[in-house]
PDB file of the backbone (N, CA, C, O) and the ligand in Angstrom, with CONECT records:
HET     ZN  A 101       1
ATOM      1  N   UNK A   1      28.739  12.692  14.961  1.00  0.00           N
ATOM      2  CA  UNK A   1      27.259  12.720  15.031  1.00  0.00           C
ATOM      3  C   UNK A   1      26.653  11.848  13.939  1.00  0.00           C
ATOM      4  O   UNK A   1      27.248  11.754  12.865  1.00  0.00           O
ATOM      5  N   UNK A   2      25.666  11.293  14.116  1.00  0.00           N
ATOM      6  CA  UNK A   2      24.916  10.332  13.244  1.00  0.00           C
ATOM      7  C   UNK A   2      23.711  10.899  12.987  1.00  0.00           C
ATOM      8  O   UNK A   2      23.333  11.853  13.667  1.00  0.00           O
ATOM      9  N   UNK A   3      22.828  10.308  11.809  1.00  0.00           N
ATOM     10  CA  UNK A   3      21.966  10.888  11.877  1.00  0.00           C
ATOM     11  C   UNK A   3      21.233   9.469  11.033  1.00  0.00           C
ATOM     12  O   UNK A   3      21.917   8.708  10.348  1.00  0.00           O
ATOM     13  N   UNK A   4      20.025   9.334  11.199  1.00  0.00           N
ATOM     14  CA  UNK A   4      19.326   8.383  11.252  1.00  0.00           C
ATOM     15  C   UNK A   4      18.631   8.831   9.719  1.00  0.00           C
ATOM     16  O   UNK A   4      18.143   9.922   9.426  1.00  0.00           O
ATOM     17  N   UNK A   5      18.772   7.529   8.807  1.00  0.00           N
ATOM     18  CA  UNK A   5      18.402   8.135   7.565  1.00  0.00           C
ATOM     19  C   UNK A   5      16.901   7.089   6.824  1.00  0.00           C
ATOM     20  O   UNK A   5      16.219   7.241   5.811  1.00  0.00           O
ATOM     21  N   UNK A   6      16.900   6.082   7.903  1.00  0.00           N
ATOM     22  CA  UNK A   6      15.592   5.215   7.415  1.00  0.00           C
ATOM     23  C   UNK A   6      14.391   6.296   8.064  1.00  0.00           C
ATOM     24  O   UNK A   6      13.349   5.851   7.584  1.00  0.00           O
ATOM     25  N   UNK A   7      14.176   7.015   8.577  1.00  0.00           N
ATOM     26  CA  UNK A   7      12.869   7.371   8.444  1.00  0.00           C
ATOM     27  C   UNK A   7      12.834   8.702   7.273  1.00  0.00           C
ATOM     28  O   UNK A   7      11.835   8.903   6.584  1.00  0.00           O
ATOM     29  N   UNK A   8      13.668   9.269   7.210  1.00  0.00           N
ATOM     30  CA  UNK A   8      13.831   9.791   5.843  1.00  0.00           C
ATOM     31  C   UNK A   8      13.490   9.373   4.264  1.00  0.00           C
ATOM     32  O   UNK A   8      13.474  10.088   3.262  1.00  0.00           O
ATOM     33  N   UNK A   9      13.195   7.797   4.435  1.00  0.00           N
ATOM     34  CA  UNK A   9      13.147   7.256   3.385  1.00  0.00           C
ATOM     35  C   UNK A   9      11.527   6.699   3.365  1.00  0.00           C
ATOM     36  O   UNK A   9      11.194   5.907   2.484  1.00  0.00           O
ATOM     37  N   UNK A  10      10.732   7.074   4.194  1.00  0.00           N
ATOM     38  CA  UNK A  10       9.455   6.813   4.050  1.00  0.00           C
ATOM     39  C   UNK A  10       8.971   5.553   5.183  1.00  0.00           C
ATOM     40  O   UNK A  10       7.954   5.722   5.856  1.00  0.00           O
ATOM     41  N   UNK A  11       9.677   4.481   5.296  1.00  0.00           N
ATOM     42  CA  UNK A  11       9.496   3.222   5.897  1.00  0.00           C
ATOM     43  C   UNK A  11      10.258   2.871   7.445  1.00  0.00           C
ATOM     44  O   UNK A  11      10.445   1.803   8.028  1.00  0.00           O
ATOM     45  N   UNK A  12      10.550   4.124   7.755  1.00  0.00           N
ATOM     46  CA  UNK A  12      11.414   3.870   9.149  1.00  0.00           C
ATOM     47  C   UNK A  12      10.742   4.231  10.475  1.00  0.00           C
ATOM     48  O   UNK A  12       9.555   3.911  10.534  1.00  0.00           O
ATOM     49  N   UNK A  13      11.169   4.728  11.362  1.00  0.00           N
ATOM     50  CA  UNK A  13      10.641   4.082  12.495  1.00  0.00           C
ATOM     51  C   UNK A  13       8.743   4.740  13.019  1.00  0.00           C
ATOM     52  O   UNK A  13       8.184   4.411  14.065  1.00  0.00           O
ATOM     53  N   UNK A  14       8.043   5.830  11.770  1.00  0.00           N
ATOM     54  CA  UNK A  14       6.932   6.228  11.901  1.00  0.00           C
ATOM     55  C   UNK A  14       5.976   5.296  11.703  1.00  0.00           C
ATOM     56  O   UNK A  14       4.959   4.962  12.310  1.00  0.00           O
ATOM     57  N   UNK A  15       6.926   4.699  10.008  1.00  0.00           N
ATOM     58  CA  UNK A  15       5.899   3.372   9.542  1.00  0.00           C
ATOM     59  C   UNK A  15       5.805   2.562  10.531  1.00  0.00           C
ATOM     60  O   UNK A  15       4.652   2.371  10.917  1.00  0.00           O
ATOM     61  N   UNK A  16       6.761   1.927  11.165  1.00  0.00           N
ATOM     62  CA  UNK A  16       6.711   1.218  12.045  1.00  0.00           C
ATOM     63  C   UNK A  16       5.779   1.046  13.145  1.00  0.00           C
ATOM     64  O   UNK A  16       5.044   0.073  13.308  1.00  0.00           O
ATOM     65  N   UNK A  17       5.866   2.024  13.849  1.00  0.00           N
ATOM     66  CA  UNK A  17       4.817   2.510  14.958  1.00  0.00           C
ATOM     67  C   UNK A  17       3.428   2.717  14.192  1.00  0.00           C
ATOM     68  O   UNK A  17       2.611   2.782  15.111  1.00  0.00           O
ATOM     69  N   UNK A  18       2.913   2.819  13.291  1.00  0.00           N
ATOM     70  CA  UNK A  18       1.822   3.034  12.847  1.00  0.00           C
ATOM     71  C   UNK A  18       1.031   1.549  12.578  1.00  0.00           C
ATOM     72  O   UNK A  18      -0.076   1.116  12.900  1.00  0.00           O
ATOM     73  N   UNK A  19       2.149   1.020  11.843  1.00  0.00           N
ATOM     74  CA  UNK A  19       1.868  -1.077  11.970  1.00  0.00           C
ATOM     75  C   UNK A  19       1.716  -1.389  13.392  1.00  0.00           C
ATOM     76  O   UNK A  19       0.821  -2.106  13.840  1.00  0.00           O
ATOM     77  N   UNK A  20       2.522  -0.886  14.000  1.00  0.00           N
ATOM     78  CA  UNK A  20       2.172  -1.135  15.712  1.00  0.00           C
ATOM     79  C   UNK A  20       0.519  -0.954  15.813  1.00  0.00           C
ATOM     80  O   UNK A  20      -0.337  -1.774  16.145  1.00  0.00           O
ATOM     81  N   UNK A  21       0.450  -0.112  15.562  1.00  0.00           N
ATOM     82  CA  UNK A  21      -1.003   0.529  15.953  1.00  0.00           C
ATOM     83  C   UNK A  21      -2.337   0.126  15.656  1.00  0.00           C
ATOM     84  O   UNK A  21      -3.347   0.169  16.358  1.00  0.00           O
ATOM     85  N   UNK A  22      -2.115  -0.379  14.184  1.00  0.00           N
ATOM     86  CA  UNK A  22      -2.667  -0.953  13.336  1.00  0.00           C
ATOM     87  C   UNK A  22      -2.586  -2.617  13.927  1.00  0.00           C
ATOM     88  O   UNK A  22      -3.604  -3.274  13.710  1.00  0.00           O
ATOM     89  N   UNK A  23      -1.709  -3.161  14.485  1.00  0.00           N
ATOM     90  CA  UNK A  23      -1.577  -4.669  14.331  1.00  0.00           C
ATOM     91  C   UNK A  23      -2.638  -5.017  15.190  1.00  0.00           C
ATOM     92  O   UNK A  23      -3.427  -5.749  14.592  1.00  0.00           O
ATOM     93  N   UNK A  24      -2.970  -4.791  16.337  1.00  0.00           N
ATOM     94  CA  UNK A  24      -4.066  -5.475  17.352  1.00  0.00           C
ATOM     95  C   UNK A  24      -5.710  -5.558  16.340  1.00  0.00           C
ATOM     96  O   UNK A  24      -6.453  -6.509  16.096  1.00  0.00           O
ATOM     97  N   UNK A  25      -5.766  -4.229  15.992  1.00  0.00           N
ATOM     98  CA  UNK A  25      -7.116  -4.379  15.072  1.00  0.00           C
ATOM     99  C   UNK A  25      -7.041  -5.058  14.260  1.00  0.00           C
ATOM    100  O   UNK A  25      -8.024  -5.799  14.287  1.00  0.00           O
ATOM    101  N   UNK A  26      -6.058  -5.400  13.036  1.00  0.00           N
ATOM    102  CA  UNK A  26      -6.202  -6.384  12.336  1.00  0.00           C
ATOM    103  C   UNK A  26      -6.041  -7.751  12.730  1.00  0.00           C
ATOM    104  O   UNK A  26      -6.725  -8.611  12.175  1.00  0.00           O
ATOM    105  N   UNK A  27      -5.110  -8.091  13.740  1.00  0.00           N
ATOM    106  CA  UNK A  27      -5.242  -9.370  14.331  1.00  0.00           C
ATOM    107  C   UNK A  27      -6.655  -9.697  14.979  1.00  0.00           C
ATOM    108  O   UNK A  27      -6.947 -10.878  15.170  1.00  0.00           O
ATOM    109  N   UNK A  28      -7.446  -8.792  15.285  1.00  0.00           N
ATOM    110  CA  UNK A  28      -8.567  -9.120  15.973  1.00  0.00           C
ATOM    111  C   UNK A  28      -9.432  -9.116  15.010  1.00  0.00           C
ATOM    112  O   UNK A  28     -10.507  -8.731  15.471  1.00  0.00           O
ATOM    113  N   UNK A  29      -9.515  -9.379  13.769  1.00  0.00           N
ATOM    114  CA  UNK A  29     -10.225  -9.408  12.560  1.00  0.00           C
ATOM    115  C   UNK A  29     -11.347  -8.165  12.405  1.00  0.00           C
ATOM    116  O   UNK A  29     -12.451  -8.353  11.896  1.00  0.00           O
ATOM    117  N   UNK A  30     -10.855  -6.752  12.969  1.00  0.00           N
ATOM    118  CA  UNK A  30     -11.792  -6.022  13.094  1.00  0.00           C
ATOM    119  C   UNK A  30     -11.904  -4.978  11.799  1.00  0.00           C
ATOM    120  O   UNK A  30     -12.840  -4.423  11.224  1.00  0.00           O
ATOM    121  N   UNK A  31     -10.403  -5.003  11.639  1.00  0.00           N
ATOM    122  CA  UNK A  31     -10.070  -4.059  10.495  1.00  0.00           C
ATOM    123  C   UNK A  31     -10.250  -4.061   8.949  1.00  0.00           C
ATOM    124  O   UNK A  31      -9.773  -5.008   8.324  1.00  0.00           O
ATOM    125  N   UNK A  32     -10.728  -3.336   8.465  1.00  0.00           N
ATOM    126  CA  UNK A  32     -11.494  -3.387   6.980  1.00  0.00           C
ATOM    127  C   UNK A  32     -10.012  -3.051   6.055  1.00  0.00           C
ATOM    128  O   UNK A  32      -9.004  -2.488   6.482  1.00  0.00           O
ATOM    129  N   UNK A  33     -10.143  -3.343   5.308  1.00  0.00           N
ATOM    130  CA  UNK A  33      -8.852  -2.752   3.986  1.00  0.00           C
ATOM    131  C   UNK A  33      -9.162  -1.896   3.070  1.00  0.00           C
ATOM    132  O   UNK A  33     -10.135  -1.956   2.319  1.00  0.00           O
ATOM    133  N   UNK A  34      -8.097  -0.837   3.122  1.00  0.00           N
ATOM    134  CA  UNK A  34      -8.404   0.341   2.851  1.00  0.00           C
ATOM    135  C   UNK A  34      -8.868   0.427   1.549  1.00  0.00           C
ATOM    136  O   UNK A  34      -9.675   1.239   1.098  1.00  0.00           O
ATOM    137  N   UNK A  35      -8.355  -0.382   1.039  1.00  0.00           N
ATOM    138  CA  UNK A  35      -8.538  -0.870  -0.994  1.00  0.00           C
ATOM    139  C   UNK A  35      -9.827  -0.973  -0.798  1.00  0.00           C
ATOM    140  O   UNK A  35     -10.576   0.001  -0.876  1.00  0.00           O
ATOM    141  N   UNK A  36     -10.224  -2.178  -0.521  1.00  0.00           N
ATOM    142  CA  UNK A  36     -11.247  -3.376  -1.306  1.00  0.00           C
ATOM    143  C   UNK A  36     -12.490  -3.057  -0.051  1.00  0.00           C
ATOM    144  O   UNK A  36     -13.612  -3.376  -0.442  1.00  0.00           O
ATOM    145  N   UNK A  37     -12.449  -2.538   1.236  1.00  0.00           N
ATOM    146  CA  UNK A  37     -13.410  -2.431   2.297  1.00  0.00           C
ATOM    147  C   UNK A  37     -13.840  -4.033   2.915  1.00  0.00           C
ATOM    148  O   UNK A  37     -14.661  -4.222   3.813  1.00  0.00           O
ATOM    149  N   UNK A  38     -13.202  -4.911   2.318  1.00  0.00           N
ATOM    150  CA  UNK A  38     -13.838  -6.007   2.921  1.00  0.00           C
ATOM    151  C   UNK A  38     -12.416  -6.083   3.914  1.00  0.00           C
ATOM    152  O   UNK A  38     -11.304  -5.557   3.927  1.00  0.00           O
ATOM    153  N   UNK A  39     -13.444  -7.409   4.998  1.00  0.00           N
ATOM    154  CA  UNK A  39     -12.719  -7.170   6.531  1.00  0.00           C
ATOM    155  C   UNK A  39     -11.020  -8.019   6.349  1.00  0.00           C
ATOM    156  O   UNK A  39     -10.873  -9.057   5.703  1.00  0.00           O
ATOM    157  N   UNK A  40     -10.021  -7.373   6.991  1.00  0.00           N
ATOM    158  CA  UNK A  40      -9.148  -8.481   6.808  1.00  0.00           C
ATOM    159  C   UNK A  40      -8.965  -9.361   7.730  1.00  0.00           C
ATOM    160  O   UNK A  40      -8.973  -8.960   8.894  1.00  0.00           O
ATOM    161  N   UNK A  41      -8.723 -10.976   7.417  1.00  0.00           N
ATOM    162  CA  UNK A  41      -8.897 -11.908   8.057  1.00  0.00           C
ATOM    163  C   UNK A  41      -7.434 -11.920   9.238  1.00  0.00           C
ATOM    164  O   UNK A  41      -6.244 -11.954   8.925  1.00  0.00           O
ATOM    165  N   UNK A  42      -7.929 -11.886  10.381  1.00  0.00           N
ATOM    166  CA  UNK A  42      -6.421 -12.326  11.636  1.00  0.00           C
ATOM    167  C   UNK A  42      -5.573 -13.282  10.569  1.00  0.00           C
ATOM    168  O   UNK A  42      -6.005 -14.102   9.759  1.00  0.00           O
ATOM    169  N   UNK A  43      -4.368 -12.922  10.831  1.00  0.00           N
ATOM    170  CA  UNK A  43      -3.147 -13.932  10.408  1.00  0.00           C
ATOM    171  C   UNK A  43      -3.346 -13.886   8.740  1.00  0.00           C
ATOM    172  O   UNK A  43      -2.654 -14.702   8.130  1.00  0.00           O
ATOM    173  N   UNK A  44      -4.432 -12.805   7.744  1.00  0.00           N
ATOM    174  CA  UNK A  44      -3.688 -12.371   6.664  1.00  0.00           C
ATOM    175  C   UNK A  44      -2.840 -11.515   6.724  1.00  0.00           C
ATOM    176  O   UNK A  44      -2.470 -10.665   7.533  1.00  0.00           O
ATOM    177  N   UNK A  45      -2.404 -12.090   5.085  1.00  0.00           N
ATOM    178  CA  UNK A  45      -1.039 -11.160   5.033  1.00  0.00           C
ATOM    179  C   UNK A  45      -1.657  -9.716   4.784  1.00  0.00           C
ATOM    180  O   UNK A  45      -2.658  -9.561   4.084  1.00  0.00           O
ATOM    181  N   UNK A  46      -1.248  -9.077   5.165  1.00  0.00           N
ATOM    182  CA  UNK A  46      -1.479  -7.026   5.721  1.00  0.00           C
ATOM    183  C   UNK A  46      -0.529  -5.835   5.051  1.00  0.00           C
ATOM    184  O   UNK A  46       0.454  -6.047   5.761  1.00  0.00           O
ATOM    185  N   UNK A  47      -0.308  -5.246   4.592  1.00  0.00           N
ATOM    186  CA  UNK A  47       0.623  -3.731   4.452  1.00  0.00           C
ATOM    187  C   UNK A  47       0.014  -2.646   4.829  1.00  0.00           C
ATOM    188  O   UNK A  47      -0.854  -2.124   4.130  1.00  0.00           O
ATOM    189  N   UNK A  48       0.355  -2.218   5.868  1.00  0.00           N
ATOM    190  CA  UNK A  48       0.526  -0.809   6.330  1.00  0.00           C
ATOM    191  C   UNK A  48       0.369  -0.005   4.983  1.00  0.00           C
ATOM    192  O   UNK A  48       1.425   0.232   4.397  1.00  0.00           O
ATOM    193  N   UNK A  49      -1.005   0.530   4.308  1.00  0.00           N
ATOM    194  CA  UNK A  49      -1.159   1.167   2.444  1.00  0.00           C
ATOM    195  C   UNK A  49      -0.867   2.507   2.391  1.00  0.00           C
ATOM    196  O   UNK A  49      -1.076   3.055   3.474  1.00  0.00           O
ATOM    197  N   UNK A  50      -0.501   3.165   1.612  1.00  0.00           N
ATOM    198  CA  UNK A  50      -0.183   4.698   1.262  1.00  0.00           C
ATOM    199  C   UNK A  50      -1.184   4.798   0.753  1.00  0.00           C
ATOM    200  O   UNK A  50      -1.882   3.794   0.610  1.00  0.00           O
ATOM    201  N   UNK A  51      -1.665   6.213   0.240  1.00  0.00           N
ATOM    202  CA  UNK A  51      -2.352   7.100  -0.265  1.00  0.00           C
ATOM    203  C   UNK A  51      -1.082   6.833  -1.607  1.00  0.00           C
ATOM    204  O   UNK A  51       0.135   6.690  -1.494  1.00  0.00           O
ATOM    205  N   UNK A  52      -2.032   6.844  -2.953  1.00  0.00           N
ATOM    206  CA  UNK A  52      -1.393   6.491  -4.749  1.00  0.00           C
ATOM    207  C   UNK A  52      -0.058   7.643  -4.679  1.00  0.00           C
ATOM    208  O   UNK A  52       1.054   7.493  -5.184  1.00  0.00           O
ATOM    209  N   UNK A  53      -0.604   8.906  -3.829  1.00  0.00           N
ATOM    210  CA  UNK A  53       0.623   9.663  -3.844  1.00  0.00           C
ATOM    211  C   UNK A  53       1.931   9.440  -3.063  1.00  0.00           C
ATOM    212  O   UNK A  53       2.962  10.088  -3.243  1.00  0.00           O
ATOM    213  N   UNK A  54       1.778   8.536  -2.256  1.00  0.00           N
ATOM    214  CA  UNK A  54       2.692   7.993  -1.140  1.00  0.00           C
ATOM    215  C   UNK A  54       2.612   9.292  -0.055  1.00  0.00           C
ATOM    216  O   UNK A  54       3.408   9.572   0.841  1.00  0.00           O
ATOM    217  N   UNK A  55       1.695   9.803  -0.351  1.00  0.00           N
ATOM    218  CA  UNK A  55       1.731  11.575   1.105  1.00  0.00           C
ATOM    219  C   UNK A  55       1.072  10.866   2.102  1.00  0.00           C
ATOM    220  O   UNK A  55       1.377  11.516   3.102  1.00  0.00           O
ATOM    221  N   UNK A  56       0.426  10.032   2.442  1.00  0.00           N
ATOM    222  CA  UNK A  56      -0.265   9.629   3.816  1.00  0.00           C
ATOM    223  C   UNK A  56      -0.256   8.197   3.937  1.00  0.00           C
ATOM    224  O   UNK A  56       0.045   7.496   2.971  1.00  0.00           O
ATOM    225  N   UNK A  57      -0.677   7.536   5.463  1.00  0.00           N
ATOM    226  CA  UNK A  57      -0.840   6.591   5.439  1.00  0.00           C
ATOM    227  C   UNK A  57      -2.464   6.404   4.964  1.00  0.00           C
ATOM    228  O   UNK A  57      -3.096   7.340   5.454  1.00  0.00           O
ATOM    229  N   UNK A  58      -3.232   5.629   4.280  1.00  0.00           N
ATOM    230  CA  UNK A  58      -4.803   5.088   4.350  1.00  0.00           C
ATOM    231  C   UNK A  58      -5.283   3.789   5.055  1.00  0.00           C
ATOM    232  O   UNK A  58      -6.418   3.312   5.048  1.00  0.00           O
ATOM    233  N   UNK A  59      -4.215   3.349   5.637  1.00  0.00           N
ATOM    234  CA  UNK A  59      -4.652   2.009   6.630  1.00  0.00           C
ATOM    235  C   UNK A  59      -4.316   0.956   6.625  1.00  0.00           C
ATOM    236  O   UNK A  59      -3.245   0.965   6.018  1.00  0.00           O
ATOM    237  N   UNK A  60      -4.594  -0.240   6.994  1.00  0.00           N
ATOM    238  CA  UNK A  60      -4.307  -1.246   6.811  1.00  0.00           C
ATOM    239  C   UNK A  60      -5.096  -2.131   5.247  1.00  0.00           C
ATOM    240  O   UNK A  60      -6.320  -2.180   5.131  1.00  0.00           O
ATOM    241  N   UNK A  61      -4.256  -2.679   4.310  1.00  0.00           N
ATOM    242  CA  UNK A  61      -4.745  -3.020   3.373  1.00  0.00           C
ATOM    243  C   UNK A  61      -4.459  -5.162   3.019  1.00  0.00           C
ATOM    244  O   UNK A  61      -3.414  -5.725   3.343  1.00  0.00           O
ATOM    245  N   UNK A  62      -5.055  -5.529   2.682  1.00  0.00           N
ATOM    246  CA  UNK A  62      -4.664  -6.808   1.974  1.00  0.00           C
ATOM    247  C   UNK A  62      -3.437  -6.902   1.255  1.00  0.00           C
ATOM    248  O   UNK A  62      -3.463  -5.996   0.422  1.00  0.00           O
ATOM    249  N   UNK A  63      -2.371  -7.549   1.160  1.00  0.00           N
ATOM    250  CA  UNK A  63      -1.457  -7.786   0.339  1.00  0.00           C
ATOM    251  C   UNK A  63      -1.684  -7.254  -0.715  1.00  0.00           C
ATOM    252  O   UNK A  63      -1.204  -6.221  -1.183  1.00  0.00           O
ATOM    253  N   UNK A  64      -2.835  -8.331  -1.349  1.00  0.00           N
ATOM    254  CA  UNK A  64      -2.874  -8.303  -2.361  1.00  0.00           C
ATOM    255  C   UNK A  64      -3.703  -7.483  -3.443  1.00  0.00           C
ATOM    256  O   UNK A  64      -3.603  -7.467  -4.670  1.00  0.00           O
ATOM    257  N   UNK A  65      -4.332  -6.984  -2.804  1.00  0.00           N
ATOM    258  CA  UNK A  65      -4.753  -5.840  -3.196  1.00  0.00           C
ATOM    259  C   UNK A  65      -4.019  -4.668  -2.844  1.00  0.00           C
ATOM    260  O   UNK A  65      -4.530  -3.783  -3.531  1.00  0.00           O
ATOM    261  N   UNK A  66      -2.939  -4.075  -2.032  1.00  0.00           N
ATOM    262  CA  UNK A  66      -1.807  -3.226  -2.511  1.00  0.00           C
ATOM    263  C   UNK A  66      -0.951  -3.647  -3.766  1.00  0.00           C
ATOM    264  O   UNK A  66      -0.446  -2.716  -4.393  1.00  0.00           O
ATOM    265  N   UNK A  67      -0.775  -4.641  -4.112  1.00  0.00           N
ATOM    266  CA  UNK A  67      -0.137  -5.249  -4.973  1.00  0.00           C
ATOM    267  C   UNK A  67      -0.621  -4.851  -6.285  1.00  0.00           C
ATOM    268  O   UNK A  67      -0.035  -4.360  -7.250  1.00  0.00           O
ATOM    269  N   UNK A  68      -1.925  -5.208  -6.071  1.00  0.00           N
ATOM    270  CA  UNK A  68      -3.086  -4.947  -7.176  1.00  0.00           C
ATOM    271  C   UNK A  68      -3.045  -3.677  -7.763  1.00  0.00           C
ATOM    272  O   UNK A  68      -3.171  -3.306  -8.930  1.00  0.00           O
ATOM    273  N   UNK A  69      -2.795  -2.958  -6.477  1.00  0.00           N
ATOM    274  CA  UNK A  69      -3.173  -1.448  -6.833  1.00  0.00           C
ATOM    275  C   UNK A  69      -2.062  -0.577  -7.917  1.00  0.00           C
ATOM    276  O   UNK A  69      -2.120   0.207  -8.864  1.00  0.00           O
ATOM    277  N   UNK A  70      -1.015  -1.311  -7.058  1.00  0.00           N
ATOM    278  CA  UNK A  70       0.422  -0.974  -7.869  1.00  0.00           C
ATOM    279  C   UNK A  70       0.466  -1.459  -9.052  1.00  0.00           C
ATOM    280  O   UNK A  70       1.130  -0.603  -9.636  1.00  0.00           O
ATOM    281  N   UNK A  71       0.176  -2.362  -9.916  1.00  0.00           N
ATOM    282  CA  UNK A  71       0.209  -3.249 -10.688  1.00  0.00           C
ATOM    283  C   UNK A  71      -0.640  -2.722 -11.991  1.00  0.00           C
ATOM    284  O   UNK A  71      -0.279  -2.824 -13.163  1.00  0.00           O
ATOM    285  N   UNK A  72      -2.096  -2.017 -11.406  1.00  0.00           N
ATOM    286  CA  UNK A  72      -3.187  -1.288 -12.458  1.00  0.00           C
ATOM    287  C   UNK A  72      -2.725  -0.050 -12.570  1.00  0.00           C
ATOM    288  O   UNK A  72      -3.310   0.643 -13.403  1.00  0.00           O
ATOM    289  N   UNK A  73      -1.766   0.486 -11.927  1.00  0.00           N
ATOM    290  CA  UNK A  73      -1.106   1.704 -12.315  1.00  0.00           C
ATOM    291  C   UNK A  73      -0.366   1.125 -13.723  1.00  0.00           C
ATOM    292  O   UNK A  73      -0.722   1.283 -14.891  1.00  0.00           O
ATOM    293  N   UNK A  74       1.020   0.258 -13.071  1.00  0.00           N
ATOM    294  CA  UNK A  74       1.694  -0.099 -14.012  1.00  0.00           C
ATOM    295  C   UNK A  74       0.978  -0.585 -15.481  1.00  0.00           C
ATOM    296  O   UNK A  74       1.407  -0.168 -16.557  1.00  0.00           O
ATOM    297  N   UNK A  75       0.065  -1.331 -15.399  1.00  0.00           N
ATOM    298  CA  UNK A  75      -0.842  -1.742 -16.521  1.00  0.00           C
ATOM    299  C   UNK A  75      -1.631  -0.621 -17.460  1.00  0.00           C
ATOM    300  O   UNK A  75      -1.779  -0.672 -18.681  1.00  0.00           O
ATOM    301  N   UNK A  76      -2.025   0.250 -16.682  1.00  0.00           N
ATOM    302  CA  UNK A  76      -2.622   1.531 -17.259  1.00  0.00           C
ATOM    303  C   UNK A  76      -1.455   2.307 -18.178  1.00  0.00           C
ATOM    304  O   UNK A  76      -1.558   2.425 -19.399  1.00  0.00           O
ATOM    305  N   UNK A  77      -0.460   2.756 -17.483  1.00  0.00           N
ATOM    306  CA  UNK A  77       0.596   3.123 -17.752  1.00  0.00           C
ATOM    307  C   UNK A  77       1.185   2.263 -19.109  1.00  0.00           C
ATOM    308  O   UNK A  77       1.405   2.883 -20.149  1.00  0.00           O
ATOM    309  N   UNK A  78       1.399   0.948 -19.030  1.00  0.00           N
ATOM    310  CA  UNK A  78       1.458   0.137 -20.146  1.00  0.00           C
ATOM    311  C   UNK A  78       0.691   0.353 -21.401  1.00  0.00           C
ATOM    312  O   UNK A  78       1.211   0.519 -22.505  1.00  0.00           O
ATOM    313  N   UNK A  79      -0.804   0.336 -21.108  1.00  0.00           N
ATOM    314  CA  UNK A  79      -1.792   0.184 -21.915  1.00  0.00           C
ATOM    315  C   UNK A  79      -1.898   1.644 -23.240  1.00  0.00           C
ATOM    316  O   UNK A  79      -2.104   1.740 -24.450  1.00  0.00           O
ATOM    317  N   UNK A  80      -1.614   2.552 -22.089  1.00  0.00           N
ATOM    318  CA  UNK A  80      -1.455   4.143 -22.419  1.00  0.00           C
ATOM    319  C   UNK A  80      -0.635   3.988 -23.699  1.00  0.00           C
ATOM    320  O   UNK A  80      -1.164   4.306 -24.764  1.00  0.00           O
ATOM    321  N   UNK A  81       0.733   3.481 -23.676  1.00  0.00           N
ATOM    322  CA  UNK A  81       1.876   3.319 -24.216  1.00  0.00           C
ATOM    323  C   UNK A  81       1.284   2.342 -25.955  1.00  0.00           C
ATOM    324  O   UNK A  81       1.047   2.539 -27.147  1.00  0.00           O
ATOM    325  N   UNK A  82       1.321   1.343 -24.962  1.00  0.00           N
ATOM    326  CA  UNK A  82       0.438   0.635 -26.446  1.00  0.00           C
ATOM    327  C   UNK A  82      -0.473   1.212 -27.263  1.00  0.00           C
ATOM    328  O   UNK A  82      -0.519   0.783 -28.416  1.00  0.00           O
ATOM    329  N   UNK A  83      -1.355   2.254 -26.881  1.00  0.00           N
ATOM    330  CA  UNK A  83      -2.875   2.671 -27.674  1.00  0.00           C
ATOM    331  C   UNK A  83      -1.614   3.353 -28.800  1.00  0.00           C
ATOM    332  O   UNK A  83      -1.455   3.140 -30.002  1.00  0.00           O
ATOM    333  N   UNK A  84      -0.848   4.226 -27.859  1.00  0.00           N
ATOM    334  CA  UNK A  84      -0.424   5.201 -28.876  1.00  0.00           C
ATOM    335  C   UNK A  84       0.658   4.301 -30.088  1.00  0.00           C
ATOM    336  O   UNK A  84       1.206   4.755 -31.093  1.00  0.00           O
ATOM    337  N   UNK A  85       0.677   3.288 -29.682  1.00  0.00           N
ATOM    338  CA  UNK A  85       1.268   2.577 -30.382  1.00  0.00           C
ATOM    339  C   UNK A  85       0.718   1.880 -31.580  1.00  0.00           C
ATOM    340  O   UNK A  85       1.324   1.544 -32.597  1.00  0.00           O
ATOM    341  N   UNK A  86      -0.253   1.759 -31.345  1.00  0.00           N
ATOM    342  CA  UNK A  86      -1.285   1.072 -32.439  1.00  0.00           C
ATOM    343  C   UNK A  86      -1.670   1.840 -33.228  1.00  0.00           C
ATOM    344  O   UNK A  86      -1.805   1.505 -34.405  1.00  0.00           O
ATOM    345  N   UNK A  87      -1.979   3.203 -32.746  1.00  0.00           N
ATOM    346  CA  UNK A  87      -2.064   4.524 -33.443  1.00  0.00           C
ATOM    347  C   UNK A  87      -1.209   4.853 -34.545  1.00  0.00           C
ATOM    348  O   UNK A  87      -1.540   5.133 -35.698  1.00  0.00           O
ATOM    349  N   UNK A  88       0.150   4.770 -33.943  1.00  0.00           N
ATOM    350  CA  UNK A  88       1.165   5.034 -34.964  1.00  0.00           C
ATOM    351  C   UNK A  88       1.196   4.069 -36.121  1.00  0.00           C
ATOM    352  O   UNK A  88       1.037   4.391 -37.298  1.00  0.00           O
ATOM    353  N   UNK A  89       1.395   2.978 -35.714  1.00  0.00           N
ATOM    354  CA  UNK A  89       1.295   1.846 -36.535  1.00  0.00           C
ATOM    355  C   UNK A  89      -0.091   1.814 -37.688  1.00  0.00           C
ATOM    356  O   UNK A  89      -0.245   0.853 -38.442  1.00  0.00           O
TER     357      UNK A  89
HETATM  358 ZN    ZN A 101      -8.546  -5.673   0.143  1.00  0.00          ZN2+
END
């Protein structure tokens, strides 16, 4: 018996079908991004976005602003690190 372990991992065949779902509206330039609210353009680049907790999908987003989003975590997270650092110092 087998058992199928990519949708277990967050990105398997639900995500999938949900980009399905998602793809006609954004190709038809109808769809807004879940980040930033401005519209995304047909034939940009797109990610299927999580909710910061990774518990839901929130829609179709801009690259680069998922990117973004991930990134001001990491930076915050950074920044956090440094204050207390300057502190000590
Ligand atoms: Zn955006």
């Amino acid at each position: 018996m087998t058992r199928a372990t990519t949708t277990s991992r967050g990105y398997g065949a639900s995500h999938q079908r949900m980009r399905e779902k998602y793809k006609p509206l954004v190709e038809s330039g109808q769809a807004l991004c879940a980040r930033c609210q401005e519209p995304i353009a047909p034939g940009a680049l797109w990610e299927l976005d999580h909710s910061d907790d990774r518990s839901e999908y929130i829609g179709p987003s801009h690259r680069t602003c998922n990117r973004r989003a991930g990134q001001a975590k990491a930076t915050a997270a950074r920044m956090a690190k440094a204050a207390t650092t300057v502190r000590d110092w």
